[in-house]
N, C-alpha and C positions, 0 to 999 in steps of 0.2 A: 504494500500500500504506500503510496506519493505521503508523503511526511506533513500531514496535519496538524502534528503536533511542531512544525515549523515555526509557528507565530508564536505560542510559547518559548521554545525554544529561545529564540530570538528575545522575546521578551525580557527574559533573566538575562539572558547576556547585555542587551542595554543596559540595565540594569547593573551591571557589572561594570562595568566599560566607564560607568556615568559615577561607580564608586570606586575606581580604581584611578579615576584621573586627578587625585588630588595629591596632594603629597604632604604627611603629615608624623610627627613622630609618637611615639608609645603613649597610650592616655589622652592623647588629644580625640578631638570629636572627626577629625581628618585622620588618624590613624581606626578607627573603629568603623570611620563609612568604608577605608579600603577594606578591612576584615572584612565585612558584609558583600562585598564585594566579592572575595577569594572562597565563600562559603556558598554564594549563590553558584558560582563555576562549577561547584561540585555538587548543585540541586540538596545541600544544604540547608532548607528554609527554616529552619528552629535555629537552629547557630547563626542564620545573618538575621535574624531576628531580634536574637537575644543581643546582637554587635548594633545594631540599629539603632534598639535602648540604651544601650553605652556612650552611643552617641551625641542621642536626646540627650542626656544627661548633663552631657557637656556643653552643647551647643541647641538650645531649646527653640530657638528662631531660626532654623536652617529649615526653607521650605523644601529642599533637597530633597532632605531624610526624612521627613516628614513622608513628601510621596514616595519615596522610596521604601519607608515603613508601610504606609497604605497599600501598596502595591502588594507587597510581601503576606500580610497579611490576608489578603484576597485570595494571593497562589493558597494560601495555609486552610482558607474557608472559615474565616474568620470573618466575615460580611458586614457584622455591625463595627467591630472592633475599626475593621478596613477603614468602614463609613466615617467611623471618628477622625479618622488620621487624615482623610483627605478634608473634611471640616475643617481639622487645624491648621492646615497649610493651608486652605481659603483666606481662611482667618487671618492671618500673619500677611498674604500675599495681600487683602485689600488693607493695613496697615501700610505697606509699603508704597502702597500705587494713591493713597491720601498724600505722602512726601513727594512722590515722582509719577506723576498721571502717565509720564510718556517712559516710561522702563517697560522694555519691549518683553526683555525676560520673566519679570513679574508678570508680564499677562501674559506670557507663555503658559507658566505655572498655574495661574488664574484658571486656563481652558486647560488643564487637566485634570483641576480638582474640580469645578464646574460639570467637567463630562463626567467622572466618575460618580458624582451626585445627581444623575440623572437631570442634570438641567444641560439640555443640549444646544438649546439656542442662545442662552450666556456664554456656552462654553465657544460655538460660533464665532460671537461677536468678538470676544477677548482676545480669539486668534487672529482673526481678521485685520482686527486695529495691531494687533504683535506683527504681522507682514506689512502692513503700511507702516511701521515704524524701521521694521529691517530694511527694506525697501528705498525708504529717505535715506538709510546711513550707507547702503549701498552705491547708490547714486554720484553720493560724496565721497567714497572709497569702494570702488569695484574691488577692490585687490582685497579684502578684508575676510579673508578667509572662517576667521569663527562666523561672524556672519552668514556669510555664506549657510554653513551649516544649519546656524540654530534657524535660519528664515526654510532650511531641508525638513528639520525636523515639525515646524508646525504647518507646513504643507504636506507631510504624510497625515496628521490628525486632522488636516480638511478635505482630505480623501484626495487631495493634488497629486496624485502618484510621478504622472509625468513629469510633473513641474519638478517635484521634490528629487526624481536621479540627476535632471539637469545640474539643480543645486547642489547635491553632493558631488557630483561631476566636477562641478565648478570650487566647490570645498577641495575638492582632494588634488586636480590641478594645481591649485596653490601651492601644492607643498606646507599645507598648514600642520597646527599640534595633532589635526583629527584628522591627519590624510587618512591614515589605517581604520578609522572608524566609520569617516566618511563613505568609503568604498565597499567596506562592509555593511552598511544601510542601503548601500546603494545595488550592492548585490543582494538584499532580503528582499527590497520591491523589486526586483527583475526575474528572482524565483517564484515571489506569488502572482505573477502576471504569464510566469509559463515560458520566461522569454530564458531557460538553461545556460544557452551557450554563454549569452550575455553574463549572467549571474554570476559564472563558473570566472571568467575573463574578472570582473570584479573581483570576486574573492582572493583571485591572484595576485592581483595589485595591493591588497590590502595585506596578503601575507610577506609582499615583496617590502612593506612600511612599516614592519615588524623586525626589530633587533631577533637575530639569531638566536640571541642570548635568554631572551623570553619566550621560555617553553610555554609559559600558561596561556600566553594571548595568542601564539603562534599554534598548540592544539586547540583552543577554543575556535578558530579559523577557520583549521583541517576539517574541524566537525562540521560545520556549518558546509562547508564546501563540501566534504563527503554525501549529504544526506541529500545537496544539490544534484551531485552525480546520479545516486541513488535514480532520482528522477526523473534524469534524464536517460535513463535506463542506461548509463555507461557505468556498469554493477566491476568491471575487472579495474578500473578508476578507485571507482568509489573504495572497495577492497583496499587499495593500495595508501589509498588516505586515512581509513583507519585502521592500518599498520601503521603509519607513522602516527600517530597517534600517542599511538601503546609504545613508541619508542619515545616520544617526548615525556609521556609520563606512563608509565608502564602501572601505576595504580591504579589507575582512570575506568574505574567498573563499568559506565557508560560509555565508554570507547568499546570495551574489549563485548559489550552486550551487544551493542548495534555490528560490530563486527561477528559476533555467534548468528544475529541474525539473520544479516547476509548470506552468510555462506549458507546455512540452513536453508532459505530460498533459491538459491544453485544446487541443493540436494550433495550438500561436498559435507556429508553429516559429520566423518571424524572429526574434520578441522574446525566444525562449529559445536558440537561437543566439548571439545579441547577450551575453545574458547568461554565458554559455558560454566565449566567448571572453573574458570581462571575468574570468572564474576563472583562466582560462588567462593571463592577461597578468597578475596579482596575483601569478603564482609561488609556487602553494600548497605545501600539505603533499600528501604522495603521493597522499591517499584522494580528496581534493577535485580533484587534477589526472586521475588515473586516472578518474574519473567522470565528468569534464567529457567527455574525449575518446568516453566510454561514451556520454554522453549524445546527442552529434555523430552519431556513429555510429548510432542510434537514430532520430535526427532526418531523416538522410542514406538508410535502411532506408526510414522509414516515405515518402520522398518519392522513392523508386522508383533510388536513386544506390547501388546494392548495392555496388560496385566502392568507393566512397568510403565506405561505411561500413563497411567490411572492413578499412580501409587504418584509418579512428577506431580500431577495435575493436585492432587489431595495436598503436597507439601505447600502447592503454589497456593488454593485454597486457605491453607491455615495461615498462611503468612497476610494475606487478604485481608481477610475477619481479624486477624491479631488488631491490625489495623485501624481498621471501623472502630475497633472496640475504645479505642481510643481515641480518634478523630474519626466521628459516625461521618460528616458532610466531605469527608475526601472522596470527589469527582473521579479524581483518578484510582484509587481502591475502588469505590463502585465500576467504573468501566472496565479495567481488567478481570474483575472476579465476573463479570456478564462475560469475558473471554473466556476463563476457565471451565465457567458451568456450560457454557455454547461447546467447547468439547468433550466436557464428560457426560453431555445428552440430558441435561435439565436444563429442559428448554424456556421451561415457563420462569425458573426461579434466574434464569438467565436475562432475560425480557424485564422482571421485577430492578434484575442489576443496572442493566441497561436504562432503563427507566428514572432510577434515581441518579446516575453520570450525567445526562440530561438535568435534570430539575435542580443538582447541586452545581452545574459545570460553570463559570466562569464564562460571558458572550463568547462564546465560536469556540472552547477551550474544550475539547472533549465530545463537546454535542455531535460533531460532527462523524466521530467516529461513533457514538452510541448509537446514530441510527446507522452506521453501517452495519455495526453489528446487530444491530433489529432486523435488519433487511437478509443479515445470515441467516435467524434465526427461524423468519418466517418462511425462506425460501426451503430450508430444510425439512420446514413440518408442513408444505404443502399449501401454506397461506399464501398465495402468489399472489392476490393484487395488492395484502397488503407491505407485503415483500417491494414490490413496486414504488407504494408510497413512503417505504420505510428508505428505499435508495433515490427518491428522487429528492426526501428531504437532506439526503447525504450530499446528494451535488448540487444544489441551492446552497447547500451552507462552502463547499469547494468544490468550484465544478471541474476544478484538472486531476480529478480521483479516479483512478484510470478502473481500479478497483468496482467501485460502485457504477461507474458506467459498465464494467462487466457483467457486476448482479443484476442491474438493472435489463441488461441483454438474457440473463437465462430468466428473470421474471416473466418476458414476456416471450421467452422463449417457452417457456412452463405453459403460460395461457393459449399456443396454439397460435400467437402473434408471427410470425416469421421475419417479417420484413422487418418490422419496430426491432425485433432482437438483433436482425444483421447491421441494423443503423448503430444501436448502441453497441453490440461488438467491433463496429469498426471505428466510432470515435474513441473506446477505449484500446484497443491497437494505436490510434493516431497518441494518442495520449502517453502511450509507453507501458502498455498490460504485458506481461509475458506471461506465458504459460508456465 
């Protein structure tokens, strides 16, 4: 499946990028945003959490950290909690914009805590007038490369896509602080628009603006560029970039799982076995152990050992529920365990899972794979039209899911459709489906 989970992805990494750009010594409140930063790299969200609050601590008017907190929060499913922290950097941001009406970055800041509070036409305007302010200093200074940028960055939150690679285009020609950053924003909108090669060309430039010497930003990169390849169905690529990966940081459980997973989809089961166990023996975070064992299980299925991949599925199962039991609103523990139950033939308590990945997910975070996996579940048990509408809400929410354009070709392959299934098997071929 084309990587959905891209936009998160990306998400955290912003998020990092945006706390690792400061530079600050031990105790200070710029030493604790970069923590927060090197914990989220690693899908740490409880420890950049708890470094966020450290933060706070020291530095309580930083509307930063504040969304930065908020945001964190939100990934954690912490909703009200979220709600507050974006409140508070409201709060601070119109203090500030009372002393300077025209601080372009404050109403940067303004329209993202605005949007996150569901007022979306404040959050509009706030942005609107932050490009007419970048806009005038541009004018006066083409060459102004941060500019450049931050006028990229609130043109991707007014859905300016186009506009927004120009401007990072135009950030990273400069040879600005955020060339490497630039080009990697600028290669996230050219992968969610489908345009690969382009993205893939980005990424590069942006690993080429990366010191050799920084393994963390320079695999943070490779990943990002690997999951592009992925996409772009160049799989002996993508392979190769998370190998190096696992040689920049050979700890990297989320390297060596997406690389289990891979190979696992090439049907090259030793080597993704091997790899499997190597997540396993890292002592990940729950999603990457719970998946390893999914994967086992998968592998153990697909090589005729039902009995042992029943027994993978049941470990993966319990690490799931451990989960819930503790954080019941994890989107992503609910969506996985609907993967689980969808292979061990509980279908309905599968659909229940799926169910609540939806109603707990974060806008587009999750949901989208929860109705693919509906659209598994129903096509499995014979439910075909609403197998249908279970993949058509899959490609409404990403329509370059090469995957659900497939289901959606045997849905209506099911219903004695012919033509409608060849239509949809052949935009899911254009899309990069392999068998």
């Amino acid at each position: 499946m084309p990587h959905a989970s891209f936009k998160l992805i990306f998400c955290l990494a912003s998020l990092a990028i945006l706390c690792t750009s400061v530079v600050g010594q031990e105790e200070t409140a710029n030493y604790w945003f970069r923590k927060s930063g090197e914990f989220l790299d690693n899908r740490s969200l409880k420890e950049a959490d708890y470094a966020l609050d450290r933060a706070l601590q020291l530095d309580p008017r930083n509307v930063s950290i504040w969304l930065s907190k908020a945001l964190v929060l939100e990934l954690l499913c912490k909703g009200d909690e979220s709600l507050g922290g974006y409140s508070k950097a409201l709060e601070i941001v119109d203090e500030d914009l009372k002393v300077d009406p025209q601080d372009a970055d404050a109403l940067w800041s303004k329209g993202v805590a605005l949007d996150a509070l569901q007022r979306q036409a404040e959050a509009t305007a706030a942005r609107e007038k932050a490009v007419e302010i970048y806009n005038r200093t541009l004018s006066e200074n083409p060459q102004d490369s941060e500019t450049w940028f931050k006028m990229a960055e609130v043109l991707v939150s007014l859905y300016r896509e186009d506009e927004a690679v120009l401007a990072y285009r135009k950030s990273a020609e400069l040879n600005g602080s955020k060339r490497a950053d630039a080009w990697l924003a600028a290669g996230y909108l050219l992968e969610e628009q489908g345009r690969h090669n382009e993205s893939i060309e980005a990424f590069d430039q942006a690993l080429q603006s990366i010191p050799a010497s920084d393994a963390r930003e320079q695999a943070f990169v490779w990943e990002i560029k690997a999951m592009s390849l992925e996409d772009a169905g160049r799989r002996d690529e993508a392979q190769q970039a998370y190998e190096r990966i696992t040689e920049l940081q050979p700890e990297n459980a989320v390297a060596w799982w997406r690389l289990a997973a891979l190979l696992k989809d090439q049907r090259r089961y030793n080597q993704s076995m091997q790899a499997y166990d190597k997540v396993l023996e890292l002592q990940p975070q729950f999603m990457e152990e719970a998946r390893a064992w999914m994967g086992k299980g998968d592998i153990l299925n697909e090589t005729g050992r039902r009995g042992d991949a029943m027994a993978a599925y049941t470990r993966a199962l319990e690490i799931e529920d451990r989960e819930l039991q503790e954080n019941p609103e994890s989107y992503i523990a609910w969506l996985d365990k609907g993967r689980i139950l969808y292979r061990m033939g509980r279908y309905e308590e599968a659909i229940e899972a799926y169910d609540n990945a939806i109603r707990l997910s974060p806008e587009s975070m999750g949901v989208q794979q929860a109705w693919f996996g509906k659209g598994e579940v129903y096509l499995r048990t014979g439910r075909d039209e609403e197998a249908l509408e279970a993949f058509w809400q899959a490609i409404e929410l990403y329509p370059l899911d090469y995957d659900a354009w497939h289901g959606k070709g045997e849905a209506f392959q099911a219903m004695g459709k012919r033509t409608k299934a060849d239509m949809a098997f052949e935009v899911a071929e254009k899309l990069g489906y392999q068998r």
